[in-house]
ROVO-840026 format. One record per residue (C-alpha): residue number from 0; residue in three letters; y, z, x. Coordinates in steps of 0.25 Angstrom, whole numbers, plus 5000, padded with zeros to 4 digits. Layout:
N
 num residu   py   pz   px
 NUM    ALA    Y    Z    X
...
//
This chain:
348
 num residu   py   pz   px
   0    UNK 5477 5359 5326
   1    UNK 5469 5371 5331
   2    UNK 5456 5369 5331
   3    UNK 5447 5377 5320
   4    UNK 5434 5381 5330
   5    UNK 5435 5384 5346
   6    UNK 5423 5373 5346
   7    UNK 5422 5362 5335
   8    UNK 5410 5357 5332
   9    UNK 5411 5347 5320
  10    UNK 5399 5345 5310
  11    UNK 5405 5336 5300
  12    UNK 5417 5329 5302
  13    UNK 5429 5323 5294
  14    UNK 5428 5312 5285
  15    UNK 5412 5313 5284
  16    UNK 5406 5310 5271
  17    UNK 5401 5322 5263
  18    UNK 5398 5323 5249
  19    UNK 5401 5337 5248
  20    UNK 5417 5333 5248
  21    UNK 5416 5328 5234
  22    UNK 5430 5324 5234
  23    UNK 5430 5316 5247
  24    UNK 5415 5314 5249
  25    UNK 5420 5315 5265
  26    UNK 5420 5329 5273
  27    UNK 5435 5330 5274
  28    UNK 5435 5342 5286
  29    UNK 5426 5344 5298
  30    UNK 5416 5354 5299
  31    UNK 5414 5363 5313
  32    UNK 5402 5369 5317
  33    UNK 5405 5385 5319
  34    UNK 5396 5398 5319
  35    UNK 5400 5407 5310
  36    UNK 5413 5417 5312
  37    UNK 5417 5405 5322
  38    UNK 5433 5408 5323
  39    UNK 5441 5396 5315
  40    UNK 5454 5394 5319
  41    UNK 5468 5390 5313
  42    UNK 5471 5374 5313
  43    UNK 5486 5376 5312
  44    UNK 5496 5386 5305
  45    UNK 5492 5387 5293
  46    UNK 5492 5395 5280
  47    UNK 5482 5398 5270
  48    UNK 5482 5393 5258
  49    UNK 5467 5394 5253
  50    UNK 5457 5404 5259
  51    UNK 5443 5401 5249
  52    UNK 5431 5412 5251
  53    UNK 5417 5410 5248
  54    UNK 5421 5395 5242
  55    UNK 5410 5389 5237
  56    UNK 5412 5376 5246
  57    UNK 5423 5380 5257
  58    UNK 5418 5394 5257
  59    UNK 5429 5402 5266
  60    UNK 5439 5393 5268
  61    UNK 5453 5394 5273
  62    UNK 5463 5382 5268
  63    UNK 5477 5384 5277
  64    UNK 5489 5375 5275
  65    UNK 5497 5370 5288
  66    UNK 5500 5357 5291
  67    UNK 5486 5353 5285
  68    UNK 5478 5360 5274
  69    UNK 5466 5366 5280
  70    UNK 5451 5373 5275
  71    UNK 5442 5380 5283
  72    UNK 5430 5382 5275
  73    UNK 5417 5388 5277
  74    UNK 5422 5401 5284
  75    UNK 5416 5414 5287
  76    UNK 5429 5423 5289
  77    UNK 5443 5418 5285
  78    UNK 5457 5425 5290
  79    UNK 5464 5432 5280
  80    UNK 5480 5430 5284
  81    UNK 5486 5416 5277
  82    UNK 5493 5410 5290
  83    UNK 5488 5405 5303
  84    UNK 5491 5399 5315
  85    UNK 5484 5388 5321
  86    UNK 5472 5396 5331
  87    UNK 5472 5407 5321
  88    UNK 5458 5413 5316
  89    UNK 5455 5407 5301
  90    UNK 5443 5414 5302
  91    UNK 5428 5411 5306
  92    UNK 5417 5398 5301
  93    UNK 5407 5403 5293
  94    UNK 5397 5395 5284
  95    UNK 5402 5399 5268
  96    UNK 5404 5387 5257
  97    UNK 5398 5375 5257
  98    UNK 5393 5376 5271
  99    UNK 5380 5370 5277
 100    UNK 5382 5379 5289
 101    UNK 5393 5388 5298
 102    UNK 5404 5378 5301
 103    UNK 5419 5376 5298
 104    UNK 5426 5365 5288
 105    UNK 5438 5361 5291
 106    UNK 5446 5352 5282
 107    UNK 5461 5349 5285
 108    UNK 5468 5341 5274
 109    UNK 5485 5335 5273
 110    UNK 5483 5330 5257
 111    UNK 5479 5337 5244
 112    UNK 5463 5337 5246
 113    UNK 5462 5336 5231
 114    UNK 5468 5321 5233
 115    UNK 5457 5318 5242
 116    UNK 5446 5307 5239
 117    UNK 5435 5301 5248
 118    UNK 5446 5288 5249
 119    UNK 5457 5297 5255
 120    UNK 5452 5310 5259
 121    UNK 5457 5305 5274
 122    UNK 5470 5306 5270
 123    UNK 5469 5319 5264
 124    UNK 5460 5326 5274
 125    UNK 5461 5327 5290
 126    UNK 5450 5328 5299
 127    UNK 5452 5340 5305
 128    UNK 5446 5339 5319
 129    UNK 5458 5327 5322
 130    UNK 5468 5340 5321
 131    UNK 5457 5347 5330
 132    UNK 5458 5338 5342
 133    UNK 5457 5346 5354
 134    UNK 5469 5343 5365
 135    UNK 5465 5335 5378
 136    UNK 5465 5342 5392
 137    UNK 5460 5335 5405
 138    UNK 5455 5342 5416
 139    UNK 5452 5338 5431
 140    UNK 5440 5347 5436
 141    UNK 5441 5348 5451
 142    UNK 5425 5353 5456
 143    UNK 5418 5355 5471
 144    UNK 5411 5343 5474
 145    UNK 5398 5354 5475
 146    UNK 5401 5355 5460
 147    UNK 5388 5351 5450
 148    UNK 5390 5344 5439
 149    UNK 5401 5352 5430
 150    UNK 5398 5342 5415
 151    UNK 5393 5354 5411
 152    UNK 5404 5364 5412
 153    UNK 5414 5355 5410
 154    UNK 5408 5354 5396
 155    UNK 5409 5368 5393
 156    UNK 5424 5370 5398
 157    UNK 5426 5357 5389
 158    UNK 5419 5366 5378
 159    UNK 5426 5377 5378
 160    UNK 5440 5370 5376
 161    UNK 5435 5363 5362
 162    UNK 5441 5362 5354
 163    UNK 5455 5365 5360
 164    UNK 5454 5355 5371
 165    UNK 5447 5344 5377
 166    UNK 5446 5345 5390
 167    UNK 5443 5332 5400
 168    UNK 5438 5336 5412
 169    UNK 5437 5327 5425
 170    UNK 5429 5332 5435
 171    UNK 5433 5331 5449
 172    UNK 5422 5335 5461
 173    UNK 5430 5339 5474
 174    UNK 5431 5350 5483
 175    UNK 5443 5354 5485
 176    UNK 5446 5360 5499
 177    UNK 5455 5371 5504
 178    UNK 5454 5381 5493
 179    UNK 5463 5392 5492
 180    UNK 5458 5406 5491
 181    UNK 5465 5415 5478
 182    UNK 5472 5427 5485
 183    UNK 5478 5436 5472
 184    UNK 5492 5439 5480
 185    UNK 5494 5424 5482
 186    UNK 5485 5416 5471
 187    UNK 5498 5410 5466
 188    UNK 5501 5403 5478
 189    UNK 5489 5402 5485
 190    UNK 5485 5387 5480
 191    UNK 5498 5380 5483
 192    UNK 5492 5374 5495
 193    UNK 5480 5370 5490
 194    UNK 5488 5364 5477
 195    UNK 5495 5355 5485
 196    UNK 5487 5351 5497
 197    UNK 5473 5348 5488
 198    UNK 5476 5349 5473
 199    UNK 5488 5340 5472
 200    UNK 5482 5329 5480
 201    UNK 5470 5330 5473
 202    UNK 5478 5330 5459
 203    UNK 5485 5316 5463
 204    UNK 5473 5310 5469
 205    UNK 5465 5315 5455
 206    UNK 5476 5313 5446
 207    UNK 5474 5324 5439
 208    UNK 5489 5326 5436
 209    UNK 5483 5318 5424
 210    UNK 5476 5331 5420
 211    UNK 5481 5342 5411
 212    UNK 5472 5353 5420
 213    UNK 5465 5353 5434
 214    UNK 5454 5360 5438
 215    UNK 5449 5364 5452
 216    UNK 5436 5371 5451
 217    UNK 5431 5379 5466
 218    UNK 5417 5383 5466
 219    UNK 5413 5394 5474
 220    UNK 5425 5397 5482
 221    UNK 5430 5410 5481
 222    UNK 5445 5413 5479
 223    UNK 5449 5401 5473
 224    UNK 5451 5404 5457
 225    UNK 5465 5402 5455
 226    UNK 5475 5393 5448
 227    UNK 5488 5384 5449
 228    UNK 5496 5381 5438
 229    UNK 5501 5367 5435
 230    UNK 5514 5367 5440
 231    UNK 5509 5374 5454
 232    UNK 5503 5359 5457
 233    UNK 5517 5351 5459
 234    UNK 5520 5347 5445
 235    UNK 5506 5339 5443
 236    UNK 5504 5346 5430
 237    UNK 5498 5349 5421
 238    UNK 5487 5355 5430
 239    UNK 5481 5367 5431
 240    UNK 5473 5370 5445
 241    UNK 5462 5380 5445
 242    UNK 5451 5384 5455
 243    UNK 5441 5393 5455
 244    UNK 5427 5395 5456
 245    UNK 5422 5402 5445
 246    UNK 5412 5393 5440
 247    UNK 5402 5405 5438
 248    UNK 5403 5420 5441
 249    UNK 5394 5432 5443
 250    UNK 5388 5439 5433
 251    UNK 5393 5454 5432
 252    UNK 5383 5465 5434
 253    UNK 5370 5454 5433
 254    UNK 5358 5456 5440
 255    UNK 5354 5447 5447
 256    UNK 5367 5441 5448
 257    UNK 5370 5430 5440
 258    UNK 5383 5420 5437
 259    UNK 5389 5417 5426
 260    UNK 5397 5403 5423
 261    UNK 5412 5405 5421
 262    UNK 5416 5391 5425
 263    UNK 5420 5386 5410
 264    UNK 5429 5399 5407
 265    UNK 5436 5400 5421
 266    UNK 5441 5386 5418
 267    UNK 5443 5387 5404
 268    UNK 5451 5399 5408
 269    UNK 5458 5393 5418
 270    UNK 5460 5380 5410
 271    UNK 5467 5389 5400
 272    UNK 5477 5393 5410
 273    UNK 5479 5377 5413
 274    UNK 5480 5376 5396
 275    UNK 5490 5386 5397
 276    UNK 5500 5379 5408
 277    UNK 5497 5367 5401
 278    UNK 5501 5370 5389
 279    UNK 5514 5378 5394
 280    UNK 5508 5393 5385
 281    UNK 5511 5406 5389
 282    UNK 5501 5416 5385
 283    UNK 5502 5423 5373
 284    UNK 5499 5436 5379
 285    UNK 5511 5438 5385
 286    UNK 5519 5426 5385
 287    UNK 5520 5424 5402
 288    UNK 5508 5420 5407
 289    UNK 5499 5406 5405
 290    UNK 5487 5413 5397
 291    UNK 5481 5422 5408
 292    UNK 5482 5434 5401
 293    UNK 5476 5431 5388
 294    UNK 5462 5421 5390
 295    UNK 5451 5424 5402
 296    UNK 5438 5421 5402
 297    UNK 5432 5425 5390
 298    UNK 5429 5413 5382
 299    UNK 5435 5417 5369
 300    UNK 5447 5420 5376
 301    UNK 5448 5407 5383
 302    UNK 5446 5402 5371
 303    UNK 5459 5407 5364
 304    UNK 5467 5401 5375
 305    UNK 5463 5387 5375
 306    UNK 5467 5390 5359
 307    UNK 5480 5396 5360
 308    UNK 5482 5385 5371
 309    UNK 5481 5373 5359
 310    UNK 5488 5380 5350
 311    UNK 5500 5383 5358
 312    UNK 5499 5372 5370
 313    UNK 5508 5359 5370
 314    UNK 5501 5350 5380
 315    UNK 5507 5346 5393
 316    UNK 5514 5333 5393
 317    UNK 5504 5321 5397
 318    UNK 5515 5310 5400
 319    UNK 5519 5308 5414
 320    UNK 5532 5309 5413
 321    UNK 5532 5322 5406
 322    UNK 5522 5328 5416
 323    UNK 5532 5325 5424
 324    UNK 5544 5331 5418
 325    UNK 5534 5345 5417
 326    UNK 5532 5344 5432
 327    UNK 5548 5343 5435
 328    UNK 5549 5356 5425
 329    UNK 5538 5362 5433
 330    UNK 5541 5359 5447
 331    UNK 5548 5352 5457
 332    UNK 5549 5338 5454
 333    UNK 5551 5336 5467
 334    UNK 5540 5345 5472
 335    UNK 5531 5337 5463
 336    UNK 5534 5323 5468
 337    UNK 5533 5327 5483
 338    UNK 5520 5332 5480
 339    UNK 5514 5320 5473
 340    UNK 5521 5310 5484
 341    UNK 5516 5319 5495
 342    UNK 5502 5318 5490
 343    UNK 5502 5303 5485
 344    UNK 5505 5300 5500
 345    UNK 5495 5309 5504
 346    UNK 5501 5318 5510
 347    UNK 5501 5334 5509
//
């Protein structure tokens, strides 16, 4: 299910006792923190089939019906069309009814609510924040030994993809050698090399095959903001490679001169490239390329992708075997195997 808010911050949960529900005595949704005229989104496809204004209790409320009967209630702003696809705008949190403050309610019900008692009211209701569950990434974090402490912007780039994804991010401290520099006529071909003589080993020796994206993080060394894709790495997939070094930037036009951080979008932007090839999604621009033409920096933007990535993704296959059969469909098995036998007798 699609989650309601692009950050979930819940102020009562399901199931908590609250005299206010007469019939159950229980709070029989979940109530999220949100600013008024936050965007609310779609759970599913799902149609109308209540819309309340100004209800003494729910205040604006939408009630939708798809394969569970939904009500949004204390909203500010409430669409007007009757159908909606899961992701679609519903409208925007507000603070009308029986509200104590801005936030959203969110009950999600499978019985008639009217045959629902403080005995049985589990089997009636459905906390909503199960359906919610963001989907699990792990992520190997490669970083120059000179490197402080990154906790902290790990943190943020695990922010920004709540709820859609949690992210588990190792991180591995190591200078990596031999860096090749990005030349636009041969940026393509240009990590081939590098790919096979330090990545590859490094992947075996780390096991990160085990991981769903790779990150290689160069700081201060110009030239080296490229990418590979997963099946540029001798079938070790799914993995996405990227480098660069853009961990701050200047400043346009500031006097005196001064940086900005960028680290947390320039992964997140990169790691919706990874998203995209993972998932196997074509952007919905224009059908031919992963993504690159739609999201950028812009955190909104990005924002929209990691969305449209849950809502249309499949995930990779996790079983050995079937990681297997994706790498004989994506290249030479026989490649693939000589490659790994070459590096588990260390040799390159």
């Amino acid at each position: 299910m699609n989650p309601p808010l692009e950050k979930m911050i819940s102020t009562q949960s399901f199931g908590e006792e609250n005299s206010s529900y007469a019939q159950t005595g229980h709070h029989v949704g979940v109530d999220l923190h949100a600013e008024i005229g936050t965007t609310v989104y779609a759970p599913e496809k799902c149609t109308v089939v209540n819309t309340y204004s100004n209800h003494p209790t729910l205040g604006n409320c939408l009630e939708l019906q798809g394969t569970y009967t939904w009500r949004y209630m204390h909203l500010d702003t409430m669409e007007t069309k009757q159908d909606f696809n899961a992701g679609d705008k519903l409208g925007t949190t507000g603070n009308t009814g029986m509200s104590t403050g801005p936030h959203l309610h969110i009950d999600c019900r499978k019985g008639n609510i009217a045959d629902a008692t403080p005995d049985n009211f589990r089997d009636i209701f459905i906390d909503p924040m199960s359906l919610f569950e963001s989907r699990y990434i792990s992520m190997y974090m490669i970083t120059p030994d000179s490197w402080a402490s990154a906790d902290e912007k790990i943190q943020e780039l695990k922010d920004f993809f709540q709820p859609y994804y949690n992210l588990d991010i190792k991180v591995i401290k190591k200078t990596l050698n031999n860096v090749p520099t990005q030349e636009s006529s041969t940026s393509k071909w240009i990590a081939d090399w590098y790919i096979e003589n330090e990545i590859f080993p490094l992947v075996v020796q780390e096991s990160f095959p085990e991981a769903d994206v790779l990150c290689v993080v160069h700081e201060d060394q110009l030239g080296t903001n490229w990418g590979i894709r997963r099946d540029r790495i001798h079938g070790v997939s799914p993995i996405q490679v990227f480098m660069g070094e853009h961990t701050s930037r200047p400043v346009m036009n500031s006097n005196p001169p001064q940086r900005e951080p960028v680290f947390v979008p320039y992964i997140a932007h990169e790691v919706c490239h990874a998203l995209f090839d993972l998932y196997d999604i074509s952007d919905p621009v224009d059908g031919s390329e992963n993504g690159v033409h739609w999201f950028d920096y812009e955190e909104q933007n990005l924002k929209s992708a990691v969305r449209y990535v849950y809502q249309n993704g499949k995930p990779f296959p996790k079983s050995r075997v079937e990681k297997l059969l994706y790498a004989t469909k994506n290249d030479s098995i026989l490649k693939w195997l000589y490659m790994w036998i070459k590096v588990l007798l260390g040799k390159k």
